[in-house]
C-alpha positions in Angstrom: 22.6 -13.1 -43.7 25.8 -11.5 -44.0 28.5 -12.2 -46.5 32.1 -12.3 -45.0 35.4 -13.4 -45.9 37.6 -15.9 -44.5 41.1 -17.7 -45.3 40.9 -21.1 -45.3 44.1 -23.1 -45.9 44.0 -25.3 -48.8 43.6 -28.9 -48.0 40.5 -27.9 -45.7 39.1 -26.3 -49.1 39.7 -29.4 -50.8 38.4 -31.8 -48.4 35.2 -29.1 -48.2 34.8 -29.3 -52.2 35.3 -33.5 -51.9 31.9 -33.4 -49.2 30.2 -30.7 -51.4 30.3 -32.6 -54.3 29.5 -35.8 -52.6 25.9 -34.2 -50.4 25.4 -32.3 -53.7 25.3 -28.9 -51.6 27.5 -25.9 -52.1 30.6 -25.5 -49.6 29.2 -22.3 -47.8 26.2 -24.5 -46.8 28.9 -26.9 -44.8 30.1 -24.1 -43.3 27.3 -23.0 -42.3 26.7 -26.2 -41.1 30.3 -26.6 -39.2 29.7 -23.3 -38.0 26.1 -24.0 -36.3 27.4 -26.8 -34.7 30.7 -25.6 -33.2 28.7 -22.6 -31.9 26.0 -25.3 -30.2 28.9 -27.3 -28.3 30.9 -24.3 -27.3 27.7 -22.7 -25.5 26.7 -26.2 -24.3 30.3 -26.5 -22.8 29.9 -22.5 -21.3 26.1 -23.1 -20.1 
């Protein structure tokens, strides 16, 4: 895994933090999550 840096504006932090705290998980897990799953319909879309 490779660590990387992104800006992300503030009130997409904060909703992040809110569902963190809610699934008990750590924020860079939902992004991984978001991420995975963006990537999955953009290739379903291109294939």
């Amino acid at each position: 895994m490779q660590r990387k840096n992104y800006y992300i504006p503030e009130p997409i932090v904060e909703d992040l933090e809110e569902i963190a705290n809610e699934r008990d998980v750590p924020v860079a897990e939902l992004v991984r999550q978001a991420l995975a799953e963006f990537i999955k319909r953009e290739k379903a879309k291109a294939g």
